[in-house]
C-alpha positions in Angstrom: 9.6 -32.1 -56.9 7.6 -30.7 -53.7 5.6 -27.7 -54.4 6.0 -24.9 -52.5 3.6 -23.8 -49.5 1.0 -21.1 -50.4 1.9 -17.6 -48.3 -1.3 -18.5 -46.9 -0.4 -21.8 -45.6 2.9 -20.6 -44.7 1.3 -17.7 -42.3 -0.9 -20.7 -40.9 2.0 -22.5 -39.8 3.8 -20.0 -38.3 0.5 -18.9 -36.1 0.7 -23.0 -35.0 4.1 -22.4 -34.0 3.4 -19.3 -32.1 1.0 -21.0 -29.9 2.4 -22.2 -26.7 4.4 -19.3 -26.5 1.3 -17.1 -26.8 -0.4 -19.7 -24.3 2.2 -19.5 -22.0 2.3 -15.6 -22.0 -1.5 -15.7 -21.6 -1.4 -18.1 -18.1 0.9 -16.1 -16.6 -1.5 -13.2 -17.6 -4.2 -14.9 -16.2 -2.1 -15.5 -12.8 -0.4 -12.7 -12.1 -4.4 -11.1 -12.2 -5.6 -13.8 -9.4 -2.6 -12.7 -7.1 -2.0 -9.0 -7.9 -5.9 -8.1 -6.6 -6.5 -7.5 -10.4 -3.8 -6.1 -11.8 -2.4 -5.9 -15.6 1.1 -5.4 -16.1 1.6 -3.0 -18.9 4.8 -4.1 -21.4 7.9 -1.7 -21.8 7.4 -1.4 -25.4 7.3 1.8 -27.3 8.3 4.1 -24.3 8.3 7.3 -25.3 11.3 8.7 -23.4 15.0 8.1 -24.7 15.8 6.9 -20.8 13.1 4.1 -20.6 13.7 0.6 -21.5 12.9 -0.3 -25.0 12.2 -3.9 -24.0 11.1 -6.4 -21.3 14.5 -8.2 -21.5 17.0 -5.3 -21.6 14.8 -4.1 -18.4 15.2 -7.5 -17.1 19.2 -7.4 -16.9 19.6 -3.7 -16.3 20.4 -2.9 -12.2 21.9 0.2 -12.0 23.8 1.8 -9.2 24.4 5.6 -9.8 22.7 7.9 -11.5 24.9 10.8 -11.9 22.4 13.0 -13.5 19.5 14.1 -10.8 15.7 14.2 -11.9 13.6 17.0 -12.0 11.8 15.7 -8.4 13.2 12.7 -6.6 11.0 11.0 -3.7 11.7 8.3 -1.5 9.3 6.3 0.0 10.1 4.4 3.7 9.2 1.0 4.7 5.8 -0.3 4.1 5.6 -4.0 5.3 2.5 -5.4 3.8 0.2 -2.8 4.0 -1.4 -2.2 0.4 -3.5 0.6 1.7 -0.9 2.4 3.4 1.4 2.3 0.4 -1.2 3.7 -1.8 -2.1 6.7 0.5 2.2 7.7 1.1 2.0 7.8 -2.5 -0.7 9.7 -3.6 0.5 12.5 -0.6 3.4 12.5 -3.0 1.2 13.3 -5.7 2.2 10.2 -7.3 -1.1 8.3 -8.1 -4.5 9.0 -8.3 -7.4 7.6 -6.5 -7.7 4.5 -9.1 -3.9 3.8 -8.1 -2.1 4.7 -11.4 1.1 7.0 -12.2 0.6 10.5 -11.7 3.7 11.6 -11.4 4.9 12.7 -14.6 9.1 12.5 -14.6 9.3 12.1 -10.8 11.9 9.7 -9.7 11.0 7.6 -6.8 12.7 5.1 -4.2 10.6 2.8 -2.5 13.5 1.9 0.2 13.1 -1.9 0.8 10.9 -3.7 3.4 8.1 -4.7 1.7 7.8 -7.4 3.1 6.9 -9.5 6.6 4.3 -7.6 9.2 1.7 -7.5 6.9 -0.9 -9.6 4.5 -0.7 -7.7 1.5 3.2 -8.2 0.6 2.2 -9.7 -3.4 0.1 -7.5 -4.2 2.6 -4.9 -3.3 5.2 -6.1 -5.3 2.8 -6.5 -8.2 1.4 -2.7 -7.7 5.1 -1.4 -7.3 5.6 -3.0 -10.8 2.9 -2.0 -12.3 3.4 1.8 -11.3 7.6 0.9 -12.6 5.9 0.1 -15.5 3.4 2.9 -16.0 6.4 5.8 -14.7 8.6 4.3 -17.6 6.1 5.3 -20.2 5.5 8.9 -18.9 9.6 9.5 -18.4 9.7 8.8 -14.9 11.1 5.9 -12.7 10.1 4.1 -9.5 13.2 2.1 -7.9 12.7 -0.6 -5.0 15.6 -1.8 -3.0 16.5 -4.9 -0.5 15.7 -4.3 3.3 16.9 -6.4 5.9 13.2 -8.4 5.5 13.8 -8.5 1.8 17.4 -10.9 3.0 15.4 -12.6 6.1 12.8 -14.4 3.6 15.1 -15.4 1.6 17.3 -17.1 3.7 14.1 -18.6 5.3 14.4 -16.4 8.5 10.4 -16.0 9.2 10.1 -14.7 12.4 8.5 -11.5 11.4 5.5 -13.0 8.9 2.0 -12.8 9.6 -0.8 -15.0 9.9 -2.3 -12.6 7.1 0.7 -13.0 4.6 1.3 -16.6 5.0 -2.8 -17.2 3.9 -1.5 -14.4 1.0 1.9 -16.9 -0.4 -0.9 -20.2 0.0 -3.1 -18.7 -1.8 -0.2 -17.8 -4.4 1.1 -21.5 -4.4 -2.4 -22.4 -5.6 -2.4 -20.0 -8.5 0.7 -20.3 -9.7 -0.3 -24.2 -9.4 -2.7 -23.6 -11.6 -0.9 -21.9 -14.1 1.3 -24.5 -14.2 -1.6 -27.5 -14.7 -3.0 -25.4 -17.5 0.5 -25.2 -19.4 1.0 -28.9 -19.4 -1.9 -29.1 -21.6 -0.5 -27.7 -24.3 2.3 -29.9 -26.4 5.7 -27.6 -27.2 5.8 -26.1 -23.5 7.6 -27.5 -21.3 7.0 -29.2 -18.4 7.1 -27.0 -15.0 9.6 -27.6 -12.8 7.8 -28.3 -9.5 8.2 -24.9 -6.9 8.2 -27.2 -3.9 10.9 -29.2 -4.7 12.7 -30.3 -2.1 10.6 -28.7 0.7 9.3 -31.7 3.1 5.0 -31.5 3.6 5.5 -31.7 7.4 7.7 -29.4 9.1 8.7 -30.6 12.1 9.8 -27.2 13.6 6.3 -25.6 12.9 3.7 -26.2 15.4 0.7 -23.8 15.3 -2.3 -25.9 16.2 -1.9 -28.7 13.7 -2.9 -25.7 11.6 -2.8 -27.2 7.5 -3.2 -23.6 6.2 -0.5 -22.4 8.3 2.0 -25.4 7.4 1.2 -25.0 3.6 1.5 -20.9 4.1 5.3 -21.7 5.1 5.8 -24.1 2.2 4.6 -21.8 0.0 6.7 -19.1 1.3 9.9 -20.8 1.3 9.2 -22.1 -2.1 8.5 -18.1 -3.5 11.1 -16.5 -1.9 14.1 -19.0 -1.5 17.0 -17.9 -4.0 15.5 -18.5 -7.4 12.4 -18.8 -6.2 9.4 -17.2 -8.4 8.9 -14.2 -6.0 12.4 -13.7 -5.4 14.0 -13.6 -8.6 10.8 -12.2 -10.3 10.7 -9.2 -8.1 13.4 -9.0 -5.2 16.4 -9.6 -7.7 15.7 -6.6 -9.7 16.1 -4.7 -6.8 18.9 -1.9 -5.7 20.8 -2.5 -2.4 22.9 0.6 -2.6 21.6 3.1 -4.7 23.7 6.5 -5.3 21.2 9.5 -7.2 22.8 12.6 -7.5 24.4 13.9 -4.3 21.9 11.5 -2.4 22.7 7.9 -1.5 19.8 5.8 -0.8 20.3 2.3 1.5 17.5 0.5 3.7 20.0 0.6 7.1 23.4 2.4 6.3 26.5 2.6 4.8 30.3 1.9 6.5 34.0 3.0 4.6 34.8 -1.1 4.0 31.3 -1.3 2.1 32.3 1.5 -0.3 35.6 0.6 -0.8 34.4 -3.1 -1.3 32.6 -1.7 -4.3 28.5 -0.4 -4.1 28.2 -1.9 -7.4 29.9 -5.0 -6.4 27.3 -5.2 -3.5 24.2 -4.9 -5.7 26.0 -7.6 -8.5 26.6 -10.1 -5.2 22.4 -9.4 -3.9 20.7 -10.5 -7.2 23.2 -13.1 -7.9 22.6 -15.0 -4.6 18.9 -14.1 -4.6 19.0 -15.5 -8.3 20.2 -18.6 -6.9 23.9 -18.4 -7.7 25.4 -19.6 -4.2 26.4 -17.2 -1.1 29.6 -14.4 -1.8 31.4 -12.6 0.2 28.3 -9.5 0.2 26.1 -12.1 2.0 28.3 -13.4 4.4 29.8 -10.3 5.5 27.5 -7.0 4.0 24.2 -8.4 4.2 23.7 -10.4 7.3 25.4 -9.1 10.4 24.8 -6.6 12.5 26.6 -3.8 10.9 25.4 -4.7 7.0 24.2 -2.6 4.7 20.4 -3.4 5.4 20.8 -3.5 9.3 22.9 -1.0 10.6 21.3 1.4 12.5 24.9 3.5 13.4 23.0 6.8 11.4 19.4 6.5 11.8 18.7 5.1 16.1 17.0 8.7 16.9 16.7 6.9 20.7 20.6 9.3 20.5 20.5 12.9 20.9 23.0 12.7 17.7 24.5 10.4 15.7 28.1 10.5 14.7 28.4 13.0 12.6 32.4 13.0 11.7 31.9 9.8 11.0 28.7 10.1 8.6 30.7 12.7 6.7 34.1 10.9 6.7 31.7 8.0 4.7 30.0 10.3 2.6 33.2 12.0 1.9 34.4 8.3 0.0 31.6 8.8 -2.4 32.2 11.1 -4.9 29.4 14.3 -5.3 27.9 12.4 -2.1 26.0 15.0 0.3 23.0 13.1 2.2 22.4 9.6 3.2 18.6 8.4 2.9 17.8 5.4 5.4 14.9 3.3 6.6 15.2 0.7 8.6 14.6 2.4 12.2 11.0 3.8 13.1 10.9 7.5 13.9 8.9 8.4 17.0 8.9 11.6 15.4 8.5 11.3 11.9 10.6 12.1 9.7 13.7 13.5 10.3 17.5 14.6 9.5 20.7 14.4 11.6 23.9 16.3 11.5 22.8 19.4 9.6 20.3 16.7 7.3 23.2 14.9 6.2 21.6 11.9 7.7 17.8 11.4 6.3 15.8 8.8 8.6 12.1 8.3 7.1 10.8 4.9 8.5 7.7 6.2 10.6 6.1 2.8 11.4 3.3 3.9 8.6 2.2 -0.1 8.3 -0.4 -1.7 10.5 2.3 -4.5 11.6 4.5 -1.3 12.4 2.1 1.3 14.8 -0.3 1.8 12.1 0.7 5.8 11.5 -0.7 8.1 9.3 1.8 9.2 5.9 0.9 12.7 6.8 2.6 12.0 9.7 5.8 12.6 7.8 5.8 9.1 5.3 7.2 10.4 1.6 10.1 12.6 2.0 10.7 15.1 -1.4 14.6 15.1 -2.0 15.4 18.8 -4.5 18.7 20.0 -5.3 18.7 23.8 -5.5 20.9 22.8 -8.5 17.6 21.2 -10.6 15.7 24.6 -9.9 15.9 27.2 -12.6 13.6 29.6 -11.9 14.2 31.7 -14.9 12.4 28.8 -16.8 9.4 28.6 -15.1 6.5 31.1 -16.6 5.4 33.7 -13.9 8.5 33.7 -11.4 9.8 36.8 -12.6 6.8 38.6 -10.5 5.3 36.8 -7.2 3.0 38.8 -4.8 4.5 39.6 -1.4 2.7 40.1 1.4 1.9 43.3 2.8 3.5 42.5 6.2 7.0 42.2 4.4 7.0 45.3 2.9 5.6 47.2 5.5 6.0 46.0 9.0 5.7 49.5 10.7 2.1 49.6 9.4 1.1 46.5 11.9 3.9 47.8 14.6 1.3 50.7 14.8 -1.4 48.9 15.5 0.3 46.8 17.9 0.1 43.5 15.8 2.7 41.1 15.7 3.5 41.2 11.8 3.4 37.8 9.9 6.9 36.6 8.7 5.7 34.7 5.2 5.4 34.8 1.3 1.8 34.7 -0.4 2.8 33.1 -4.1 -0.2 33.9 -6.0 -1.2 32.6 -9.7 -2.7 29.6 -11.5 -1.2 26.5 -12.1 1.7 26.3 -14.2 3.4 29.1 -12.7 6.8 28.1 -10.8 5.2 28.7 -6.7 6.2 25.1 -6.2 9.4 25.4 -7.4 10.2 28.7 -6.1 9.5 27.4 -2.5 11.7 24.2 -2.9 14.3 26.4 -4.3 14.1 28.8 -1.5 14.2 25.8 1.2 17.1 24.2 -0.6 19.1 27.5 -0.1 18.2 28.1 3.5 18.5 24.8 4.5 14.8 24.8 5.7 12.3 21.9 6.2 10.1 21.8 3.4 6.5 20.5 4.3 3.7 20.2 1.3 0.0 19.9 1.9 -1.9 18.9 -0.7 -5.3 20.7 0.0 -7.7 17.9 -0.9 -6.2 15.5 1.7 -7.3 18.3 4.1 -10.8 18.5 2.8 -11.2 14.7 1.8 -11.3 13.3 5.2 -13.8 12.4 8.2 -14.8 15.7 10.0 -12.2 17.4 12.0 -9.0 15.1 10.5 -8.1 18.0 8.6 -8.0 20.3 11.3 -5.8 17.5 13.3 -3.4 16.8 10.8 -3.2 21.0 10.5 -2.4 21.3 13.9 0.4 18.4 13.7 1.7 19.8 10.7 2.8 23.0 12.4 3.9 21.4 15.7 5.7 19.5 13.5 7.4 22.5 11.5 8.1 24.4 14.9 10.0 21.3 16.1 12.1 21.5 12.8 13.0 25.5 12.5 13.6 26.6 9.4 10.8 25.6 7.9 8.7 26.1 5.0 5.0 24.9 5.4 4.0 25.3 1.6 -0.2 24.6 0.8 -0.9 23.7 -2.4 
């Protein structure tokens, strides 16, 4: 009769077992830090909001569609094309990272919305930091959301003819590491073996000529086989991603939206995206939503400002087929001058061309856009908004008329942090239907002598463009 196995021994075999899993988990570590410029991913576990994923996997299958219910603050974030530093800046004017690039921003809701990629050399490491920051916003009961752009759909159906030299060296260099990875895990008996990325992609291509160029020819290789549908880039990162996106009364979509999309189903569009992108065969979304002229990711029918106005019966016949719908948020189309609404803001446009591929602007030139529903703005919850300070010049205009001063038109909210002047001003733009600008006082200060007094002076040519508006300095 076989004894049985000490506890001890037990536990020991069970550690064995354990580790090519733990191997495994510890390569892909070890890689995603050579690509991501250093990054850790932090797991889902133990988030401490009842809204957060309680796992990886569960956060893995979950694409949502509508959230009915708005958040306290929802951002959106236009198209950033490969330009690491760029993102990092429109984000932190949005108060949503700090200077060492980590979630600041409490239970903010943001959109990044799509077009990450092409133009640019820092397209990984993008995808990486959005993740991480999706990651770190879950823990601290907030939420960042990515979507498809029309580059998101060109790269995977191969169509380069927007990549640069810069982000084909960044995917090579990728190949490598994830090469690597995948060396290091047939070391170990119990894994199995990796399939090979580059299946089925030819060493020469016969269509790419760049100087007899080895790094270029391998930087398309590498590409196709990252982003081609199931590719490790692709259904890593660009499957999990929205292509419609309805939050509140705000619907959120990289080019616009058209009746036979929304009757089709919005759900149904974002089911068909990550299934072809997962490598489950072309559907009706790609052959008729997602690659023509008028799909969802490059229609440009609401957000060309080249037109004195876009059709505006039109825009609120579509937005009138989506239930609570009151505002359409697009990229897609670079604004000459920055951020902007159409018909009465109904129509949102905030691609300014931030990237370096894309007229290198600067985000105070109008790159984050804060969406607030008066609705989400109780003021009789917020300590110290039951008593403001108003100026003088409101309460007593005849004293300057006397003088022969041209009184100032404007609210002073005066106290210390903590005490509802943020929200009182959104709430008062919401209601008016004003502009609401924010300046963050250190990005005036922080900068190379006289910036700050430039991006001053643009910010109020800016707000006189867009009357009503609130210019709020906090």
């Amino acid at each position: 009769m076989e004894k049985e196995k000490p506890n001890n021994i037990n536990s020991a075999l069970t550690t064995c077992q354990q580790v090519p899993n733990l191997l495994s988990s510890f390569v892909d570590t070890f890689v995603d830090f050579s690509v991501s410029g250093g990054l850790f991913l932090p797991n889902y576990q133990n988030t401490p909001h009842s809204n957060a994923p309680v796992d990886n996997q569960n956060y893995e299958n979950a694409l949502k569609t509508r959230y009915p219910t708005p958040p306290s603050r929802l951002v959106a974030i236009g198209d950033l094309h490969g330009d690491l530093e760029k993102s990092k800046e429109a984000l932190r004017l949005a108060n949503l990272i700090n200077n060492s690039g980590d979630w600041t921003g409490g239970s903010t809701t943001v959109v990044q919305i799509g077009d990450v990629l092409d133009r640019g050399g820092d397209e990984i490491k993008i995808l990486y930091f959005l993740e991480r920051l999706r990651r770190q916003a879950a823990r601290a009961g907030g939420e960042v959301i990515t979507m498809n752009g029309n580059h998101e759909i060109m790269n995977v159906c191969r169509d380069f003819r927007c990549v640069s030299k810069s982000g084909l060296e960044e995917f090579r260099v990728w190949a490598e590491w994830y090469r690597v990875g995948q060396v290091m895990k047939t070391l170990c008996e119990g894994l199995e073996n990796p399939k090979n990325i580059f299946e089925g992609i030819p060493k020469s291509l016969c269509r790419v000529n760049y100087n007899d160029d080895e790094a270029f020819v391998e930087g398309i290789r590498a590409r196709i086989a990252a982003l081609r549908p199931s590719g490790p880039i692709s259904a890593r990162f660009l499957s999990k991603n929205a292509t419609v996106l309805v939050i509140g009364d705000s619907v959120f979509v990289h080019g616009g939206l058209k009746p036979e999309h929304v009757y089709y189903g919005l759900e149904k569009i974002n089911e068909d995206v990550r299934d072809w992108i997962n490598g489950l065969g072309e559907n009706y979304t790609l052959k008729h939503f997602a690659k023509k002229k008028d799909a969802v990711v490059w229609m440009r029918d609401f957000s060309d400002d080249s037109k004195r106005k876009c059709d505006c019966s039109a825009l609120e016949f579509l937005l009138n087929t989506i239930p609570g719908a009151r505002r359409m948020i697009m990229g897609h189309t670079i604004q000459k001058n920055g951020i902007n609404g159409a018909c009465e803001n109904r129509a949102i446009r905030i691609d300014v061309g931030m990237s370096k591929g894309c007229g290198n602007r600067l985000p105070e030139e109008g790159r984050a856009w804060v969406v607030d529903s008066g609705t989400r703005i109780k003021t009789s919850g917020s300590e110290g908004l039951g008593v403001w300070v108003v100026e003088l010049p409101m309460l007593h205009p005849e004293k300057f008329v006397k003088l022969g001063i041209d009184h100032h038109k404007g609210v002073l909210c005066y106290g210390p942090p903590g005490t509802g002047k943020t929200p009182l001003a959104k709430a008062v733009a919401n209601r008016t239907d004003a502009c609401f600008i924010q300046v963050i006082g250190s990005e005036l200060v922080q900068r190379y002598i006289g910036m700050g007094a430039k991006m001053v002076r643009e910010l109020f040519q800016m707000a006189h463009s867009k009357k009503a508006c609130i210019k709020f300095f906090d």
